[in-house]
C-alpha positions in Angstrom: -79.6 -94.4 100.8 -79.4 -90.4 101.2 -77.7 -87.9 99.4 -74.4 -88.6 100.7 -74.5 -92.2 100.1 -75.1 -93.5 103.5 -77.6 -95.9 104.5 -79.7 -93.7 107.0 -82.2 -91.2 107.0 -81.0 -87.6 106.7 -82.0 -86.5 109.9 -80.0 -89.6 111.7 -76.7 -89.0 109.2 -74.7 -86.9 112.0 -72.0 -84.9 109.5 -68.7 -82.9 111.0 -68.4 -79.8 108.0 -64.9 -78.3 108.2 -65.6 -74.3 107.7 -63.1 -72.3 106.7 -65.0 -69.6 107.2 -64.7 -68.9 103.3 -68.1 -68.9 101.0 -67.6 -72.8 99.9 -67.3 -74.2 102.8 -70.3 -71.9 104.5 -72.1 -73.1 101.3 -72.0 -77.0 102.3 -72.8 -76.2 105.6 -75.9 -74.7 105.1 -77.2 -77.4 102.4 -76.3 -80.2 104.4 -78.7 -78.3 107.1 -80.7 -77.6 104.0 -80.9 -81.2 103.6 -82.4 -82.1 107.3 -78.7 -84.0 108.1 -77.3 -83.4 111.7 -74.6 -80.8 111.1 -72.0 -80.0 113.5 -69.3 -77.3 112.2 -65.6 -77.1 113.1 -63.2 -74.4 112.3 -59.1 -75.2 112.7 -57.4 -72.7 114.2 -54.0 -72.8 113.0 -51.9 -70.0 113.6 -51.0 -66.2 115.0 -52.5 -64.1 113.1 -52.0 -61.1 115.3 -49.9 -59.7 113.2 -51.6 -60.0 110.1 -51.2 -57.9 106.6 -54.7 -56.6 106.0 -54.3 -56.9 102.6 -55.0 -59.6 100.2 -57.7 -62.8 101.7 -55.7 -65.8 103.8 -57.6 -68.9 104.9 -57.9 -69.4 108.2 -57.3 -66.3 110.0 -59.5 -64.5 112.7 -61.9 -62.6 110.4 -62.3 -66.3 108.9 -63.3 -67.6 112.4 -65.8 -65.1 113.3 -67.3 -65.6 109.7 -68.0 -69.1 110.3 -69.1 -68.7 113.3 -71.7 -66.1 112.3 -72.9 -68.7 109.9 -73.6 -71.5 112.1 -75.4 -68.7 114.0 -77.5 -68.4 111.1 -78.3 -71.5 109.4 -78.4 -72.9 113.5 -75.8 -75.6 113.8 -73.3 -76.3 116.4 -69.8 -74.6 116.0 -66.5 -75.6 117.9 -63.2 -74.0 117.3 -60.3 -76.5 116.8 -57.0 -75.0 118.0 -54.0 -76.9 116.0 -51.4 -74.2 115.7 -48.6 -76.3 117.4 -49.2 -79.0 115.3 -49.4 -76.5 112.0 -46.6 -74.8 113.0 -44.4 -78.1 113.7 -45.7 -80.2 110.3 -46.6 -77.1 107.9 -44.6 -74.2 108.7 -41.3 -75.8 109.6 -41.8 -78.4 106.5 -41.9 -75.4 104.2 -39.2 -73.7 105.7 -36.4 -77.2 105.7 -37.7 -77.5 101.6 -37.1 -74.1 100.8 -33.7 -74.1 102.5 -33.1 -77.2 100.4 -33.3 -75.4 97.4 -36.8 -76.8 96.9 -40.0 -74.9 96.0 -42.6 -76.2 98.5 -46.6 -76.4 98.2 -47.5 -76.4 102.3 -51.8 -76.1 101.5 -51.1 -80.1 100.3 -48.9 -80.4 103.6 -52.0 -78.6 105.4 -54.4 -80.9 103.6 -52.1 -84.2 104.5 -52.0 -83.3 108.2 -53.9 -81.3 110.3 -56.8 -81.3 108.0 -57.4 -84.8 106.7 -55.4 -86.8 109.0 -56.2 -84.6 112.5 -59.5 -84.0 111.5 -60.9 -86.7 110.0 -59.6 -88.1 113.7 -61.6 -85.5 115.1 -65.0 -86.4 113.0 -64.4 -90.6 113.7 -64.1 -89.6 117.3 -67.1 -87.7 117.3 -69.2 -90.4 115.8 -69.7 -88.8 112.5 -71.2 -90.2 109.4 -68.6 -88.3 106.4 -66.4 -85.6 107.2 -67.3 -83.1 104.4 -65.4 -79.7 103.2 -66.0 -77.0 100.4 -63.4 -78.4 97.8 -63.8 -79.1 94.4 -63.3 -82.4 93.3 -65.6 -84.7 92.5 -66.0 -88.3 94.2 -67.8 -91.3 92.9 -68.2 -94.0 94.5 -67.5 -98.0 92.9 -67.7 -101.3 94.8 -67.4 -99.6 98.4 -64.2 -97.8 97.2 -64.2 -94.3 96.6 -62.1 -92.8 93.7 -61.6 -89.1 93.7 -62.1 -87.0 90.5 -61.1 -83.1 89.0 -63.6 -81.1 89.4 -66.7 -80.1 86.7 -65.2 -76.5 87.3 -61.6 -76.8 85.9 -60.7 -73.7 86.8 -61.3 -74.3 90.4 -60.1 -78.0 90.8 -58.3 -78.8 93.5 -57.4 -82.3 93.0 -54.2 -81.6 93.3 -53.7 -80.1 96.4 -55.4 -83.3 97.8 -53.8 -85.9 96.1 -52.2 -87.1 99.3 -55.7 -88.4 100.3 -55.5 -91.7 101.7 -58.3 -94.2 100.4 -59.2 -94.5 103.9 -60.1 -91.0 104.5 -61.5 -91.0 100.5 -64.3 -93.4 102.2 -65.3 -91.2 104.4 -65.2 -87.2 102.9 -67.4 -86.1 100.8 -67.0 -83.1 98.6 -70.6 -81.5 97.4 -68.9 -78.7 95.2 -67.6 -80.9 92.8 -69.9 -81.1 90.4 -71.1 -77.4 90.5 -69.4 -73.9 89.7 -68.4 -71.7 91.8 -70.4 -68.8 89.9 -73.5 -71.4 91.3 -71.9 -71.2 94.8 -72.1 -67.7 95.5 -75.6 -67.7 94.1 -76.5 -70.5 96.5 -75.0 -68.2 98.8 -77.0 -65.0 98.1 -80.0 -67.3 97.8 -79.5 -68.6 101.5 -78.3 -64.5 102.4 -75.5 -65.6 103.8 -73.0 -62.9 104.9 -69.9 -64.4 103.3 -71.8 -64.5 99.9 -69.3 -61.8 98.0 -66.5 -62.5 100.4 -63.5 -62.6 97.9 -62.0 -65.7 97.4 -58.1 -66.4 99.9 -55.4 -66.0 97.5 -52.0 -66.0 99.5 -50.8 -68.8 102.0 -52.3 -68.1 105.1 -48.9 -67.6 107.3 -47.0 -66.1 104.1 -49.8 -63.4 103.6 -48.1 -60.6 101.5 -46.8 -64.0 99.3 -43.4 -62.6 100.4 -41.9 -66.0 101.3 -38.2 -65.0 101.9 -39.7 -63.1 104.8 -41.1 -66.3 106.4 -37.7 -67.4 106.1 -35.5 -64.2 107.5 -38.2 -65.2 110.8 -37.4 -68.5 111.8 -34.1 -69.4 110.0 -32.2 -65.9 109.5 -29.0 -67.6 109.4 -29.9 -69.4 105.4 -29.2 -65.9 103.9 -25.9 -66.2 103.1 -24.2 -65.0 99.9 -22.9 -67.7 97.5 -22.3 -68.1 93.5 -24.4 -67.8 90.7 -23.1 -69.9 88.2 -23.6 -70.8 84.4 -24.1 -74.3 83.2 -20.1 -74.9 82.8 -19.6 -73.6 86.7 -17.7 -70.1 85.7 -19.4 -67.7 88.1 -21.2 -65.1 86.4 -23.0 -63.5 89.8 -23.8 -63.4 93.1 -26.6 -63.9 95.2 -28.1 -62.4 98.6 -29.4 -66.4 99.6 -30.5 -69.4 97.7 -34.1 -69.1 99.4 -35.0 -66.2 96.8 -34.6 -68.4 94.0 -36.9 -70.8 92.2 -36.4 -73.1 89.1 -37.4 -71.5 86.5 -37.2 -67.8 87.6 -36.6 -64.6 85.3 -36.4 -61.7 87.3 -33.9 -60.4 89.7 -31.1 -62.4 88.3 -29.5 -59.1 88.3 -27.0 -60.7 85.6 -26.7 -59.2 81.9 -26.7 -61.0 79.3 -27.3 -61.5 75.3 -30.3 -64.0 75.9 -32.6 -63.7 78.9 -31.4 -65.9 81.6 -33.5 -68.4 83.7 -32.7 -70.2 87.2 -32.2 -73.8 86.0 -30.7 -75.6 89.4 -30.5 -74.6 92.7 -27.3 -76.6 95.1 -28.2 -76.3 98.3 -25.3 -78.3 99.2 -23.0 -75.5 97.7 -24.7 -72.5 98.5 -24.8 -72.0 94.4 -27.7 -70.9 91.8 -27.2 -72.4 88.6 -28.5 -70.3 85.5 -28.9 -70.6 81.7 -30.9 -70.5 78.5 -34.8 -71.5 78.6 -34.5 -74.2 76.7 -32.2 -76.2 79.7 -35.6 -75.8 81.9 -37.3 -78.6 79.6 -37.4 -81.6 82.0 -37.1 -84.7 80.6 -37.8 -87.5 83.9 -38.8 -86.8 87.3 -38.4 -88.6 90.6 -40.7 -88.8 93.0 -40.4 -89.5 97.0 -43.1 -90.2 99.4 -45.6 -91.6 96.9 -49.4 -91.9 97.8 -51.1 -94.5 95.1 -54.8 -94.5 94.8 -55.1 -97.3 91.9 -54.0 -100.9 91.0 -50.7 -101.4 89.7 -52.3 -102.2 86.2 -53.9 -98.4 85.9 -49.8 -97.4 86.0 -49.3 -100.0 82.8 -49.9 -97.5 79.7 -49.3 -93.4 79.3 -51.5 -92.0 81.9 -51.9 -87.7 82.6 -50.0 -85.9 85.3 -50.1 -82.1 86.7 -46.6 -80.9 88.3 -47.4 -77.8 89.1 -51.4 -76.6 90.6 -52.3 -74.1 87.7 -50.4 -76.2 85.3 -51.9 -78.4 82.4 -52.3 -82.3 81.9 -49.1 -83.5 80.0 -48.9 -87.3 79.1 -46.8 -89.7 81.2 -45.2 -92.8 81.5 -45.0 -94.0 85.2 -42.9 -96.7 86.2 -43.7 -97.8 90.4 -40.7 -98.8 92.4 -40.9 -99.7 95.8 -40.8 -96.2 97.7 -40.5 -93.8 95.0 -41.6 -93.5 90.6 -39.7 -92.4 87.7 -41.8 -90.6 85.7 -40.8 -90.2 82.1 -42.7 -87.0 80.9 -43.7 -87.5 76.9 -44.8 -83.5 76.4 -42.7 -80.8 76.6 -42.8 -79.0 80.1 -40.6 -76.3 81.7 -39.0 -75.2 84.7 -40.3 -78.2 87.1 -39.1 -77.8 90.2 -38.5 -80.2 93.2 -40.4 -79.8 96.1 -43.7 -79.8 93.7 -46.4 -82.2 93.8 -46.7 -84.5 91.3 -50.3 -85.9 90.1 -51.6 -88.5 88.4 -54.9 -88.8 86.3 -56.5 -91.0 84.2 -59.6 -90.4 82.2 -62.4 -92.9 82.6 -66.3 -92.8 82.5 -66.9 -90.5 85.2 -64.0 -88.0 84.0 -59.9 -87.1 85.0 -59.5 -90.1 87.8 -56.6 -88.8 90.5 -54.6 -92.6 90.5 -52.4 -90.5 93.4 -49.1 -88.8 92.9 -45.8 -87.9 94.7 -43.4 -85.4 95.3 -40.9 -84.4 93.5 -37.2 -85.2 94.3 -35.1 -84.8 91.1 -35.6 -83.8 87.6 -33.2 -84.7 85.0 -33.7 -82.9 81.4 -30.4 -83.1 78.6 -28.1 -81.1 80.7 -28.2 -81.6 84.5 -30.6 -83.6 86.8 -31.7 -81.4 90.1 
């Protein structure tokens, strides 16, 4: 048994390494090469970035391309560019674009991850004969009776369990994750160790198609007809505003209300239906119960029995839950007090067992209801 848990020797364990071009993923690449497995590297190409801000660090984007590629030159592996931007552009872009319209607040990186990433590639690696698809996330994955179960991450600052909760068991089975149980202060070391040219590359911070994080622009591009005007109301329905379009709005936002008044006002509902922002005091932006839509369980029905952890937003903290499964969707009655949850989030869920915080799978989120108004 290697490394990786697969019944071969190194040298025979053929491994498909998705690079992002980014220090993590250039970082597995070179162990698993490191290691004497057969390493092949692929890089998605996923949209036109011609006209690309040069500031702030996207994922993905030329620069990225020609950094990973410069790797495999150097740590000598194979390197093919995959080019998905019609399929991105169809199930990432236009899915971010229909939730925000919606009045939703969208996450696309876990619609990236769900798609062309773990669905088109892991395709990609089983058609190429490969042992374990591997990437440069951190999460950690152990391994119990031939069933995978995926874990946060030893670095809690860097976890990314939640953008991945959509992770089928299937493709669980099969990835493999060697950051997880390392920091990511130890990565770029490994990286200076092994002089690799991405070893100080800074870290991508924006969504790779939305790179000035200026969403509403993303918006004006494709859909220019959802900015219309329409009413910002209070909690009772008297209009108190106006607004320039419902897509520059999220639950739970402060600024550029543009309203006056005695206490600070929040964004508490957004009606897509009726073109109307719904504002009023922080304390109506405690949620109560959530509904989730388009569940992805990883765990026995039994797990879901007592008050487990969830995360409903990615830099958010654990708050205790009780989850109670229907047939396509979960009401989730939230037992700490959050804020300003908003549908179109993720919604996670964790439980704590021997090997740490166990993701048991998650949904998204289609309502919230708190002692005022469900959204």
């Amino acid at each position: 048994m290697n490394s990786l848990g697969i019944n071969k020797a190194n040298k025979d364990t053929k491994v498909v390494v998705a690079m992002s071009g980014g220090v993590d993923s250039s970082v597995v690449a070179a162990l698993m090469k490191k290691e004497g497995y057969d390493v092949r590297g692929i890089t998605l190409k996923l949209y036109d970035d011609s006209k690309q801000s040069k500031e702030g660090r996207q994922c993905c984007a030329g620069q990225d391309i020609m950094d990973a590629k410069r790797v495999s030159e150097k740590i000598n592996i194979s390197h093919e560019i995959l080019y998905y931007q019609k399929k991105f552009k169809s199930e990432v872009i236009d899915s971010f674009i229909d939730s925000y319209v919606a009045g939703e607040t969208p996450i696309p990186c876990v619609q990236c991850n769900q798609t062309v990433k773990f669905r088109d590639l892991f395709k990609y690696a089983k058609d190429q004969k490969a042992d374990a698809l591997i990437t440069g996330h951190y999460v950690s994955r152990f391994q119990k009776n031939g069933l995978a179960s995926m874990y946060r991450a030893k670095d809690s600052i860097r976890d990314q369990s939640y953008f991945l909760f959509s992770t089928t068991q299937e493709q669980l089975n099969y990835l493999r994750f060697p950051l997880g149980e390392i920091d990511k202060s130890e990565t770029r070391l490994i990286a200076k160790n092994l002089n690799l040219n991405v070893a100080d590359k800074p870290d991508s911070q924006d969504i790779c198609f939305v790179p000035n994080g200026d969403y509403s622009s993303v918006i004006k591009k494709f859909r220019p007809e959802s900015f219309q005007k329409g009413k910002i109301v209070d909690l009772d329905g008297k209009q108190i505003g106006e607004h320039e379009g419902i897509i520059n709005f999220t639950i739970g936002q402060r600024k550029g209300i543009k309203i006056s008044s005695k206490n600070p006002l929040y964004v508490i509902n957004i009606d897509a239906d009726n073109n109307t922002v719904i504002v009023g005091d922080k304390t109506n932006l405690e949620i109560k119960e959530i509904q989730l839509r388009n569940l992805n369980i990883l765990a026995p029905q039994k797990e879901f029995e007592k008050i487990i952890n969830i995360k409903v937003r990615s830099t958010g903290r654990l708050l205790k839950a009780k989850i109670d499964l229907k047939t396509d969707l979960a009401i989730v009655k939230v037992l700490d007090k959050e804020t300003g949850i908003s549908p179109g989030q993720a919604c996670v869920f964790y439980n704590k067992d021997e090997f740490g915080d166990k993701v048991l799978g998650g949904g998204w989120i289609d309502r919230t209801f708190n002692n005022n108004l469900s959204t």
